[in-house]
C-alpha positions as a Markdown table, in Angstrom:
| # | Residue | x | y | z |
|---|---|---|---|---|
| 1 | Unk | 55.6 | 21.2 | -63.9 |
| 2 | Unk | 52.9 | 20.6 | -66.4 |
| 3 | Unk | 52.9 | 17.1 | -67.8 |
| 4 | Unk | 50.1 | 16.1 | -70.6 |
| 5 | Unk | 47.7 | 13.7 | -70.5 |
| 6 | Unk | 49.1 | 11.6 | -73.7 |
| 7 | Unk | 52.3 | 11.1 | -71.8 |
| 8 | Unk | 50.9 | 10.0 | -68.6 |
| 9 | Unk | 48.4 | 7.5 | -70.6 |
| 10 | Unk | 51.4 | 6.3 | -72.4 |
| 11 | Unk | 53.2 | 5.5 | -68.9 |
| 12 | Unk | 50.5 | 3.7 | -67.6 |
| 13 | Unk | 49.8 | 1.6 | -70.2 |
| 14 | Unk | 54.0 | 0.9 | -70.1 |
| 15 | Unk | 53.7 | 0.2 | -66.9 |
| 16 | Unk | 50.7 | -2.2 | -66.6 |
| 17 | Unk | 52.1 | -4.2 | -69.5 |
| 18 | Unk | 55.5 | -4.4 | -67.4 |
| 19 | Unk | 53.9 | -5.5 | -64.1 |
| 20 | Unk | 51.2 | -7.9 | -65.7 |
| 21 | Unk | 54.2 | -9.3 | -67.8 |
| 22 | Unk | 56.0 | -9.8 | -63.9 |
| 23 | Unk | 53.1 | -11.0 | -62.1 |
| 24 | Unk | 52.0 | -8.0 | -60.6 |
| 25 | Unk | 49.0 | -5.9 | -60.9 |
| 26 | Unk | 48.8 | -1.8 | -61.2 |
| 27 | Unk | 46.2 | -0.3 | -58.6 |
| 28 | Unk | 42.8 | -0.5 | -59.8 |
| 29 | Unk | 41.9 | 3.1 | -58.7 |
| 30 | Unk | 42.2 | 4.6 | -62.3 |
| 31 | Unk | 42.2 | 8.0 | -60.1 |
| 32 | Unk | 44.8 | 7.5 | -57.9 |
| 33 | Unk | 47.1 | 5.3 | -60.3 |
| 34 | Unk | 47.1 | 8.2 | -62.9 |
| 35 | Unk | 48.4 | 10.4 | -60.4 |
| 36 | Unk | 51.4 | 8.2 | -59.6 |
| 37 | Unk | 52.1 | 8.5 | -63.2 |
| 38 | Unk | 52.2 | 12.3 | -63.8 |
| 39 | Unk | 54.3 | 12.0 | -60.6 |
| 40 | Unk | 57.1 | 9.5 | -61.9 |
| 41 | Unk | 56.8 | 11.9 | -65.6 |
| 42 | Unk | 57.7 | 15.1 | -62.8 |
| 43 | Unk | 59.9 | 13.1 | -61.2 |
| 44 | Unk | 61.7 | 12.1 | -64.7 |
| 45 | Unk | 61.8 | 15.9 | -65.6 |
| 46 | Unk | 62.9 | 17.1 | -62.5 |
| 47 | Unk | 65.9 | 14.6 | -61.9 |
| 48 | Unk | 66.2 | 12.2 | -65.2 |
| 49 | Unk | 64.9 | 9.0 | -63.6 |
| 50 | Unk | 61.5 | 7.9 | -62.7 |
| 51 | Unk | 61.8 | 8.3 | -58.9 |
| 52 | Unk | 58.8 | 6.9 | -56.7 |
| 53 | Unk | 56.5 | 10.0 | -55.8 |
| 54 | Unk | 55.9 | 8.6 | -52.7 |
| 55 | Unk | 59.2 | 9.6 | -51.2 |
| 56 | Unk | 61.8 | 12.3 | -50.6 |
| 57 | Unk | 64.2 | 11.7 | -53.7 |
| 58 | Unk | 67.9 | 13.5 | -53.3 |
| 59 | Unk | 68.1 | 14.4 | -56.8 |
| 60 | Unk | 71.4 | 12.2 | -57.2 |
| 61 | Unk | 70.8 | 8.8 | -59.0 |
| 62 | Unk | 73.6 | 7.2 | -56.7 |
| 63 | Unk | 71.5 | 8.2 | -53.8 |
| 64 | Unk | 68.3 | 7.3 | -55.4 |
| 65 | Unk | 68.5 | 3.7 | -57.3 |
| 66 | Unk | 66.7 | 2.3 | -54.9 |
| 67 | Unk | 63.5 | 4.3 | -55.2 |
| 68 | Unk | 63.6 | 4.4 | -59.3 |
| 69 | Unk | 60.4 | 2.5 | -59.8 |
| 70 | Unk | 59.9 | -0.3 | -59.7 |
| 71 | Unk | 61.5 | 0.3 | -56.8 |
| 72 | Unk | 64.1 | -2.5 | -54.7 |
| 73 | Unk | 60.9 | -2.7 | -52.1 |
| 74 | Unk | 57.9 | -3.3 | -54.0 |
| 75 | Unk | 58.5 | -7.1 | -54.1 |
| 76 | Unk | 58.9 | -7.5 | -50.3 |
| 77 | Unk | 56.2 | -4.8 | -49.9 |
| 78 | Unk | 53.3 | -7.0 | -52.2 |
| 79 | Unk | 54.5 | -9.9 | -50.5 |
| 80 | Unk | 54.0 | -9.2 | -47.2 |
| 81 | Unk | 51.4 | -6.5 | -47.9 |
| 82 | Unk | 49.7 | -6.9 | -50.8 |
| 83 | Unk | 50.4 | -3.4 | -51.9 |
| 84 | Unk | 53.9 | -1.4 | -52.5 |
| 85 | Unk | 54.5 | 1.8 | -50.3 |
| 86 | Unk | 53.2 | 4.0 | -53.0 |
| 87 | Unk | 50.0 | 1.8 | -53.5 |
| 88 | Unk | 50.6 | 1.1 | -57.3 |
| 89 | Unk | 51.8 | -2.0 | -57.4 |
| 90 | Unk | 48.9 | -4.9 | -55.6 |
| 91 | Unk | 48.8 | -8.1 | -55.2 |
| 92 | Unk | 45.8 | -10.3 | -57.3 |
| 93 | Unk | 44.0 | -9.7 | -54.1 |
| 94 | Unk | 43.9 | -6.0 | -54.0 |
| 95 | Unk | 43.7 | -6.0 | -58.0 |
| 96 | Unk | 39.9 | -8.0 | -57.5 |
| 97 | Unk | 38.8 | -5.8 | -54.5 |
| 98 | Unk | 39.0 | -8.9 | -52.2 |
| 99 | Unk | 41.3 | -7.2 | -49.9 |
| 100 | Unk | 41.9 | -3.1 | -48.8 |
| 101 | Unk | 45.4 | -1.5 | -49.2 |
| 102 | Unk | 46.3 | -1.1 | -45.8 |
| 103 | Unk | 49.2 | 1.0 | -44.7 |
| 104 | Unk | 52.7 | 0.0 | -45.1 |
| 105 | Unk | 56.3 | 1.2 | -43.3 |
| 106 | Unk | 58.9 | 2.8 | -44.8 |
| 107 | Unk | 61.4 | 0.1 | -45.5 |
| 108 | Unk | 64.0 | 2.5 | -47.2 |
| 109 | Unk | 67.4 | 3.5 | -44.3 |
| 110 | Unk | 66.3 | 0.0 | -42.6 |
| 111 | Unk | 68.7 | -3.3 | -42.9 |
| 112 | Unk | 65.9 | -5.3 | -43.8 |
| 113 | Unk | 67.3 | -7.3 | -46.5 |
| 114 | Unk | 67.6 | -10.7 | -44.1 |
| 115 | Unk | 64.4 | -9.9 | -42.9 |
| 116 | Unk | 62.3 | -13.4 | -44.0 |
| 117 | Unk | 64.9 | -15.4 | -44.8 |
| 118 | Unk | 64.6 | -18.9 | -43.6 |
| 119 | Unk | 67.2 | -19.9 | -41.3 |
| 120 | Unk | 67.5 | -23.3 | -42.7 |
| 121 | Unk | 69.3 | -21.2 | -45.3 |
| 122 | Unk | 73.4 | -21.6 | -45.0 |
| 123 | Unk | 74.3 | -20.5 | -47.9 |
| 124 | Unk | 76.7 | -17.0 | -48.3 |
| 125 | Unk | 74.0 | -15.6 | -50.7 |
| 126 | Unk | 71.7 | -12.7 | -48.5 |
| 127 | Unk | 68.7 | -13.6 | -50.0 |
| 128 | Unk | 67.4 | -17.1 | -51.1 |
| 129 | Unk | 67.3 | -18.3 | -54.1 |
| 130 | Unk | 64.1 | -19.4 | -56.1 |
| 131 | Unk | 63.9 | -21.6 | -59.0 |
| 132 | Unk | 60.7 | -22.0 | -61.4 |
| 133 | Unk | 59.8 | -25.9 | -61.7 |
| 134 | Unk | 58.3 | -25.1 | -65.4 |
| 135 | Unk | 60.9 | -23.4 | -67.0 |
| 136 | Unk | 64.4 | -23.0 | -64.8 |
| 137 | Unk | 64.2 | -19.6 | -64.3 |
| 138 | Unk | 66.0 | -18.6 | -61.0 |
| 139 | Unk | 66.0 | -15.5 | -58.6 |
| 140 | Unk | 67.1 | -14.1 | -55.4 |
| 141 | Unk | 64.9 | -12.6 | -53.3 |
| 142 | Unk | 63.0 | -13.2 | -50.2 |
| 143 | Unk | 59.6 | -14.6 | -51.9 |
| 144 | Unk | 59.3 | -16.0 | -55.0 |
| 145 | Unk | 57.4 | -13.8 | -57.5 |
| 146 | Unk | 53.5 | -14.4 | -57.7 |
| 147 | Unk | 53.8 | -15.3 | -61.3 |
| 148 | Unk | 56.9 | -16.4 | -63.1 |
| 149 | Unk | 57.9 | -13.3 | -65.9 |
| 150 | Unk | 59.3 | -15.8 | -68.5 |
| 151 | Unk | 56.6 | -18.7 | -68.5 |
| 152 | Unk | 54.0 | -16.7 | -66.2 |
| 153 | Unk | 53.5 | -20.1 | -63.6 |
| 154 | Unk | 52.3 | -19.3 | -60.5 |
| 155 | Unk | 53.6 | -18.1 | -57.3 |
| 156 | Unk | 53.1 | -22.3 | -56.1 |
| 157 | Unk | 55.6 | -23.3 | -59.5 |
| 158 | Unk | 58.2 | -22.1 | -57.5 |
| 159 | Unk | 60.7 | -24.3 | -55.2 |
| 160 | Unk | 63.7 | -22.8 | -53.2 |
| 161 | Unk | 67.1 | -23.6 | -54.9 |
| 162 | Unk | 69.7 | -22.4 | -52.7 |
């Protein structure tokens, strides 16, 4: 499947204003992150979504949400790794060549969504929940987010709600 260089160009520069918006930065390897793009644009023309190119995708978008990029593991997967499975996504670490990507497991078929949660929690939620001391913003997930993606406060802004 040929894809053009305008298209992929366009994609990255989508996604890099996405993930710096979220606290997150793209790989620095122009290279390597350029192919992850033409690989999402393949994946988009082969099934209608932008499935990670990093893993076996079924085709069906019931079967897939989960690895439509972002996908549900790259927050857990910078957090704990500094780098998402695929390697685009990297932590400020990674981004500044202070730290290597190292390899990381497959989380996807794995009931790893408690995994982290501090037990002190006792709520019903699954994951905790985080809230943003400068502006309110809340969300559930295992870590709070390395920069806030309404007011952009760091990582340290954040304090467990629930």
């Amino acid at each position: 499947m040929e894809i053009n260089k305008e298209d992929i160009d366009r994609l990255y520069k989508e996604k890099k204003a996405e993930a710096e918006s979220s606290g997150y930065r793209l790989n620095p390897d122009a290279d390597f992150t350029l192919g992850l793009m033409e690989g999402l644009l393949i994946n988009e023309k082969r099934y209608g979504y932008q499935s990670c190119p990093c893993r076996l995708a079924s085709g069906r978008i019931e079967d897939d949400r989960d690895i439509i990029c972002p996908c549900d593991y790259r927050d857990a997967d910078v957090a704990q790794y500094g780098s998402c499975y695929c390697g685009l996504y990297v932590s400020q670490e990674i981004a500044n060549g202070d730290v290597q990507i190292q390899p990381i497991p497959e989380r996807r078929g794995k009931n790893e969504q408690h995994e982290g949660v501090d037990s002190s929690f006792s709520g019903s939620l699954p994951l905790p929940v985080w809230r943003c001391k400068v502006c309110g913003y809340l969300c559930a997930r295992q870590q709070p987010p390395e920069a806030c993606p309404i007011c952009k406060a760091k990582k340290e802004k954040f304090e467990r709600f629930m």
